[in-house]
N, CA and C atoms as an extended XYZ file, in Angstrom:
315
Properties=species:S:1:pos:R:3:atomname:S:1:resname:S:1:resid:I:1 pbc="F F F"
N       -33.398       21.883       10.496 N   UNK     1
C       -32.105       22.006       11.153 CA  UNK     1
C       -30.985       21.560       10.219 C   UNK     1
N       -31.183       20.320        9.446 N   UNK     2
C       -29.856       19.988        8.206 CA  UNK     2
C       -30.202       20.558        7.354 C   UNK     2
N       -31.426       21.469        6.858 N   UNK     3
C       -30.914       22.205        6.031 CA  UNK     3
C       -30.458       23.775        6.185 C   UNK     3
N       -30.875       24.031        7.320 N   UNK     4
C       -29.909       25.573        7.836 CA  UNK     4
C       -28.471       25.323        8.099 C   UNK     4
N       -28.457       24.014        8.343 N   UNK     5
C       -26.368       23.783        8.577 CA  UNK     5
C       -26.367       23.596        7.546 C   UNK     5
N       -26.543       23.182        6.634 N   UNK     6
C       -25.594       22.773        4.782 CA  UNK     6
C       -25.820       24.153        4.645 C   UNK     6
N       -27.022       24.954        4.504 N   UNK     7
C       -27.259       26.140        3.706 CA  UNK     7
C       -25.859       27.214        3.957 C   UNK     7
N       -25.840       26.871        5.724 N   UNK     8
C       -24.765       28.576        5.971 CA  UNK     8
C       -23.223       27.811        5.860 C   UNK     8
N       -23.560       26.454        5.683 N   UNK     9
C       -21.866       26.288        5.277 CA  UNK     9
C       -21.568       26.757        3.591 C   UNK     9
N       -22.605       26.255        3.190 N   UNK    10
C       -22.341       26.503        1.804 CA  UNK    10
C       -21.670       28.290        1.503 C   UNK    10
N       -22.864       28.788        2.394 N   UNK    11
C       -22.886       30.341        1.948 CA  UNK    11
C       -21.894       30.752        2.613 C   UNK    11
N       -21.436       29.961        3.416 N   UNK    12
C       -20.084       30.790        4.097 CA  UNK    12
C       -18.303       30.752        3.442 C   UNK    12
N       -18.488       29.450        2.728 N   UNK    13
C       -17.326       29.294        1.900 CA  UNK    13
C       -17.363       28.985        0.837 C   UNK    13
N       -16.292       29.125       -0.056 N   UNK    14
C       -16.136       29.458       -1.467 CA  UNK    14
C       -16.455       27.898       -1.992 C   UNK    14
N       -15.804       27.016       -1.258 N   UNK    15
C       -15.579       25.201       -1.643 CA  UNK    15
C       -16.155       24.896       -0.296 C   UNK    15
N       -17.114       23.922       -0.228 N   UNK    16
C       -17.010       23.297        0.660 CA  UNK    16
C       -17.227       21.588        0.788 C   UNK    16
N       -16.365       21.081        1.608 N   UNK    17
C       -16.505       19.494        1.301 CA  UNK    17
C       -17.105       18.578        2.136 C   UNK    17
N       -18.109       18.194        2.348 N   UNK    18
C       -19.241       17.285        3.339 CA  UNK    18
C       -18.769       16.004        3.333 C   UNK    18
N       -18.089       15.164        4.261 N   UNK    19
C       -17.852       14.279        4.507 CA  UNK    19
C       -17.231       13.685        5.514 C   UNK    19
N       -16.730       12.499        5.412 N   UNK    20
C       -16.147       11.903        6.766 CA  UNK    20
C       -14.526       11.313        6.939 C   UNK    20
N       -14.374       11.465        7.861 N   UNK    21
C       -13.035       11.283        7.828 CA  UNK    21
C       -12.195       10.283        7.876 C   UNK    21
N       -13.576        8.824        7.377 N   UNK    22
C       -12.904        7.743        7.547 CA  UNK    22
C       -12.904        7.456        6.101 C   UNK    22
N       -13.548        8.446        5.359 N   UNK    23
C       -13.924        8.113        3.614 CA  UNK    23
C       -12.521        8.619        2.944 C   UNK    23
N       -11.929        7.080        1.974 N   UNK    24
C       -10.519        7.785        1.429 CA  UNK    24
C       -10.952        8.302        0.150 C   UNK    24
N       -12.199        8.406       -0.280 N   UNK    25
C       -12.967        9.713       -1.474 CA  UNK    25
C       -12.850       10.589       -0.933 C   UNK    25
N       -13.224       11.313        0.862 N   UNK    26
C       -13.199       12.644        0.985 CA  UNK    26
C       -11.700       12.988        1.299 C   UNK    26
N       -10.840       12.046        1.792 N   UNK    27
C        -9.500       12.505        1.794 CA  UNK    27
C        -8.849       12.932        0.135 C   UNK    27
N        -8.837       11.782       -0.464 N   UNK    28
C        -8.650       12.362       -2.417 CA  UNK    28
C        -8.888       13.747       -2.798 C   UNK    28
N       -10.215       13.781       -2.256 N   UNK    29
C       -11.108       15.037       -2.648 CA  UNK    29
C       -10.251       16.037       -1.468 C   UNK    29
N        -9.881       16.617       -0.798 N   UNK    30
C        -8.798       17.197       -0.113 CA  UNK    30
C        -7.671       17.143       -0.492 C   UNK    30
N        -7.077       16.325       -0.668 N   UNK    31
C        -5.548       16.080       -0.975 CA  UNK    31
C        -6.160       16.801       -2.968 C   UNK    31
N        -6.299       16.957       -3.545 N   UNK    32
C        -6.760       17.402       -4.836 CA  UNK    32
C        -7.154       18.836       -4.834 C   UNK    32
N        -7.804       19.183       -4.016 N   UNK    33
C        -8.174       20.488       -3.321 CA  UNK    33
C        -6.762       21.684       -2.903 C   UNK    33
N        -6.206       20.836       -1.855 N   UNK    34
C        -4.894       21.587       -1.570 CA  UNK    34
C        -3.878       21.514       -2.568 C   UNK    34
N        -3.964       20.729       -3.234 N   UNK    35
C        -2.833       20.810       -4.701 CA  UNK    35
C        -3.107       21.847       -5.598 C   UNK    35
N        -4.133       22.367       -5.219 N   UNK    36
C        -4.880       23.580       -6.303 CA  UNK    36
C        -4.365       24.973       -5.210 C   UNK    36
N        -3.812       25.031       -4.453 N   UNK    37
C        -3.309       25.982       -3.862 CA  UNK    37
C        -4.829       26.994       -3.561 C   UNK    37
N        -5.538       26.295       -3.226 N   UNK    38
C        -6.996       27.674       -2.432 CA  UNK    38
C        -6.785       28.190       -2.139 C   UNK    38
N        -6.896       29.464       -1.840 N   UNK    39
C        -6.587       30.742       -1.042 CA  UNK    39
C        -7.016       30.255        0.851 C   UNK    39
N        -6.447       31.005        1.594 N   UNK    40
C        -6.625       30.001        2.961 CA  UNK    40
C        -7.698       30.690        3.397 C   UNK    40
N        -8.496       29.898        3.934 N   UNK    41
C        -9.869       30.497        4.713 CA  UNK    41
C       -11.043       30.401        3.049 C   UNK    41
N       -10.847       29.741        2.021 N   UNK    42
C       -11.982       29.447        0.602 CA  UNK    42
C       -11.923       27.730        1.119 C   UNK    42
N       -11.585       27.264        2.007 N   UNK    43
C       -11.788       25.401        1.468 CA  UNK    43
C       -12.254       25.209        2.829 C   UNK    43
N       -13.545       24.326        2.976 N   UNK    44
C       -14.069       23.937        4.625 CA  UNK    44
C       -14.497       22.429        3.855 C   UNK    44
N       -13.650       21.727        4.934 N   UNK    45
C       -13.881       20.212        4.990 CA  UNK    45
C       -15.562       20.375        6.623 C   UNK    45
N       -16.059       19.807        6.404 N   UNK    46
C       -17.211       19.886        6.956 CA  UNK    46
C       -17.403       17.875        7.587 C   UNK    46
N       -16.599       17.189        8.476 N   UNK    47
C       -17.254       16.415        8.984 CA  UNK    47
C       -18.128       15.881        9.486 C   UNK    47
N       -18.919       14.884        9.139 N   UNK    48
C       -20.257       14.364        9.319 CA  UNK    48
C       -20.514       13.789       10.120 C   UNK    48
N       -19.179       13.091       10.697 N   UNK    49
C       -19.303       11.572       11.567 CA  UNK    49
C       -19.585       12.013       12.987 C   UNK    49
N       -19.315       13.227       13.903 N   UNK    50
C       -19.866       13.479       14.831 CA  UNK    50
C       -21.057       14.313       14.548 C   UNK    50
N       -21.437       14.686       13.663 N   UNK    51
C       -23.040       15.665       13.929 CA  UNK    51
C       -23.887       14.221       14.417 C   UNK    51
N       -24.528       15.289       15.545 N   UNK    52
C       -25.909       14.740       15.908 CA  UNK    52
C       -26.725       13.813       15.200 C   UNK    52
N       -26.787       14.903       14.371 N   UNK    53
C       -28.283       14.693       12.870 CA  UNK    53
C       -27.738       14.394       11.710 C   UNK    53
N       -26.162       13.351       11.689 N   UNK    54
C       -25.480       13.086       10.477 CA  UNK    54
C       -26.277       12.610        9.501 C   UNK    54
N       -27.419       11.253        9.664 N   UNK    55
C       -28.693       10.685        9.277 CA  UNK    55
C       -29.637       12.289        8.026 C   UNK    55
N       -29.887       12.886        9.045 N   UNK    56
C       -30.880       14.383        8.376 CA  UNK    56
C       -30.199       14.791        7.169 C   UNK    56
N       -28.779       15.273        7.730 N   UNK    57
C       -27.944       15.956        6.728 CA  UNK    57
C       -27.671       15.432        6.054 C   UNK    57
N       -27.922       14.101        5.926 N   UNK    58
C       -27.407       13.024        4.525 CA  UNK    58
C       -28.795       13.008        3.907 C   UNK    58
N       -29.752       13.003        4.575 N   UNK    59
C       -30.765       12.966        3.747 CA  UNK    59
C       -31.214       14.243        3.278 C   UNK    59
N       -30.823       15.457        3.648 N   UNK    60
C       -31.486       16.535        3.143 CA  UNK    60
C       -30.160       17.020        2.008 C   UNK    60
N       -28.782       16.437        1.892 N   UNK    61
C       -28.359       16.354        1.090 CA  UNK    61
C       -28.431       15.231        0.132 C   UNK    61
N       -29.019       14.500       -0.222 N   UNK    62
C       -29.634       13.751       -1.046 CA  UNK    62
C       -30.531       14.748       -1.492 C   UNK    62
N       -31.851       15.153       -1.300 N   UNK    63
C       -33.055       16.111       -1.759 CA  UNK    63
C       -32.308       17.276       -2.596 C   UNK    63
N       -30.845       18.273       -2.320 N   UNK    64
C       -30.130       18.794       -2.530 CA  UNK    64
C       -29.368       18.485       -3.604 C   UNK    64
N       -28.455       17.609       -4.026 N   UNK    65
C       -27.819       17.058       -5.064 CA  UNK    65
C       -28.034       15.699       -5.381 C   UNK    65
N       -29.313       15.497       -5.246 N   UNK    66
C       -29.285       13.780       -6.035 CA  UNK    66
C       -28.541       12.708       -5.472 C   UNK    66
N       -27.682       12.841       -4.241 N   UNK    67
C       -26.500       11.508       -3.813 CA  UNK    67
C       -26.582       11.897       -2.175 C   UNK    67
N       -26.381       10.767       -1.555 N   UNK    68
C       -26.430       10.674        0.112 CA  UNK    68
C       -25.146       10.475        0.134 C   UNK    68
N       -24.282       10.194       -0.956 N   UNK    69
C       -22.816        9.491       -0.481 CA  UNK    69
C       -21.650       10.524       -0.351 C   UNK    69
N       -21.346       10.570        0.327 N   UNK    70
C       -19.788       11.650        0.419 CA  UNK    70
C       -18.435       10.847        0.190 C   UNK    70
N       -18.016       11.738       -0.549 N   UNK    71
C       -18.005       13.603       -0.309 CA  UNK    71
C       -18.642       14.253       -1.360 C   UNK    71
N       -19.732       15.159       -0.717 N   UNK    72
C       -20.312       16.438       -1.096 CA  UNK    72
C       -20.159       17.434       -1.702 C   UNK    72
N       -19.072       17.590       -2.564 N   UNK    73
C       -18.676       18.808       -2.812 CA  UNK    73
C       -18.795       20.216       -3.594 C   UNK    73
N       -18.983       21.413       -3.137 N   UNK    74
C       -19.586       22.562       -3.381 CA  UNK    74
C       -18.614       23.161       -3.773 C   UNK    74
N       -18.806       23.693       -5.143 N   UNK    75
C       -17.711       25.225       -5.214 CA  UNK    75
C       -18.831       26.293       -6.031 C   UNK    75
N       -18.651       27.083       -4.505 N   UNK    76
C       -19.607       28.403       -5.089 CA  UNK    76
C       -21.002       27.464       -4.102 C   UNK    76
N       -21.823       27.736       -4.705 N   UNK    77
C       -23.464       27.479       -4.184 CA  UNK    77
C       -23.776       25.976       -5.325 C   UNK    77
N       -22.727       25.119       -5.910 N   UNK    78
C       -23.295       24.662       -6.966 CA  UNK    78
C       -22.509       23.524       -6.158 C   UNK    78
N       -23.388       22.268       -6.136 N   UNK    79
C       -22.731       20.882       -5.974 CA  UNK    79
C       -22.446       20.717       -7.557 C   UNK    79
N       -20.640       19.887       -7.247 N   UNK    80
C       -20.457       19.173       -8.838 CA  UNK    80
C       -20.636       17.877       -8.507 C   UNK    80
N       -20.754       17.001       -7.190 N   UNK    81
C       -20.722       15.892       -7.000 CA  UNK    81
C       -19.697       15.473       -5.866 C   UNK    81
N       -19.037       14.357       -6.634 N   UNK    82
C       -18.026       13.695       -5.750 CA  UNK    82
C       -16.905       13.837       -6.225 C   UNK    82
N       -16.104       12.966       -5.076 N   UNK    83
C       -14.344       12.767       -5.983 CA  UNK    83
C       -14.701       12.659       -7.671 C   UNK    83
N       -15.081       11.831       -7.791 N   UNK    84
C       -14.878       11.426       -9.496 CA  UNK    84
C       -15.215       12.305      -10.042 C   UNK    84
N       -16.032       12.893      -10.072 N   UNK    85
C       -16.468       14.827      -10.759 CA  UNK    85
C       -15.694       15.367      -10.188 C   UNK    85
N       -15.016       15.512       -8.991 N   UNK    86
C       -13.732       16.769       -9.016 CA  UNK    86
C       -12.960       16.088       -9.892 C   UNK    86
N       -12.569       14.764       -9.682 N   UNK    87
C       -11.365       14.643      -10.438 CA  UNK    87
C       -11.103       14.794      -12.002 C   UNK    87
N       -12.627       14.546      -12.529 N   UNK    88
C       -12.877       14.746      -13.867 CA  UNK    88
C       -12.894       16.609      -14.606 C   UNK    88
N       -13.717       17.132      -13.311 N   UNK    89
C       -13.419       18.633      -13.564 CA  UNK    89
C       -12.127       19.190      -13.815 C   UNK    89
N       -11.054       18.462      -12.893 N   UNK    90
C        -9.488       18.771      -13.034 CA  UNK    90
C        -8.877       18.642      -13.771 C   UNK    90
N        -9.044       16.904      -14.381 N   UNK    91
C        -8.429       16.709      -15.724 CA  UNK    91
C        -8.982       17.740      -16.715 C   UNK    91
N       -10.361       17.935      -17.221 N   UNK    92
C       -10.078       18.797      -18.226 CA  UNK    92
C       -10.035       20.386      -17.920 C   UNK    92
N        -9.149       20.367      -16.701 N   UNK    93
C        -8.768       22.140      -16.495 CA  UNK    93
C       -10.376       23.209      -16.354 C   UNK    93
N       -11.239       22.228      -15.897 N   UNK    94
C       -12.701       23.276      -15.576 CA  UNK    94
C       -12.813       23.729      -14.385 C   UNK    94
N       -12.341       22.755      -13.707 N   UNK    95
C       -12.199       22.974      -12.036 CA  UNK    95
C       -11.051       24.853      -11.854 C   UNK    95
N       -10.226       24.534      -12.309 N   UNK    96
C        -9.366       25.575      -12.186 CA  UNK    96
C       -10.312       26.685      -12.702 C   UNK    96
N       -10.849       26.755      -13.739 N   UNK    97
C       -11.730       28.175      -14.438 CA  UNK    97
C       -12.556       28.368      -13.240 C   UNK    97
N       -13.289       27.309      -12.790 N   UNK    98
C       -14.920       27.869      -11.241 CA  UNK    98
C       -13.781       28.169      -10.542 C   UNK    98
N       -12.952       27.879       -9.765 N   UNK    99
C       -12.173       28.431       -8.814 CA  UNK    99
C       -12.248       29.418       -9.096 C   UNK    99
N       -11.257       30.166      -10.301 N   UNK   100
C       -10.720       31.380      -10.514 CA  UNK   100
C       -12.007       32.199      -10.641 C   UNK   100
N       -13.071       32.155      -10.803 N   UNK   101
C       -14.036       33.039      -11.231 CA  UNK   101
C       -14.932       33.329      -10.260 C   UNK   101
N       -14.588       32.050       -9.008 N   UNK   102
C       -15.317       32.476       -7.649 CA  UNK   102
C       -13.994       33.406       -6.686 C   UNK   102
N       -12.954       33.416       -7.301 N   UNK   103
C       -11.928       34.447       -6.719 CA  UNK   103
C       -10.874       33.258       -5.355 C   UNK   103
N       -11.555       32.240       -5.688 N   UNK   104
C       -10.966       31.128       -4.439 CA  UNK   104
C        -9.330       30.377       -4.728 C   UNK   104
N        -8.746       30.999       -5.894 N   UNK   105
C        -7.305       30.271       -6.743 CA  UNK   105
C        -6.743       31.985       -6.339 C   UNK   105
């Protein structure tokens, strides 16, 4: 069941960001996101704190990218990690190239 919900979020949007809304990493990681001007309907913030099976989905995202900790974040089908890997992708202008090449800028 957590891994058919991560799978069709993933596959359903261009970026997607797994986390909670009390985490000021997954807010960063948003507020960094919308500064990149996404095209509307490419960016899904995906909250954790009411799923059911928040526990599953943290653990079957662990098995998935190596980390239980959010924020999660996907661009394309590829986890880069967390805030600190987006933010590092940004500084050296890589983040902007996966955007543009998944058509999501």
């Amino acid at each position: 069941m957590a891994q058919q919900f991560v799978a069709s979020h993933i596959a359903s949007d261009k970026v997607v960001v797994f986390g909670k809304k009390s985490c000021p990493y997954c807010h960063s990681a948003l507020d960094l996101l919308k500064e990149l001007n996404i095209k509307p309907g490419h960016l899904a913030f995906i909250d954790l704190t009411n799923q059911k099976n928040m526990d599953d989905i943290q653990d079957y995202l662990m098995q998935l990218t190596g980390a239980r900790t959010v924020p999660r974040i996907f661009i394309g089908e590829t986890c880069i990690g967390g805030f600190t890997d987006l933010d590092a992708l940004n500084d050296s202008g890589e983040l902007s190239v996966m955007l543009k090449k998944l058509g999501a800028l």
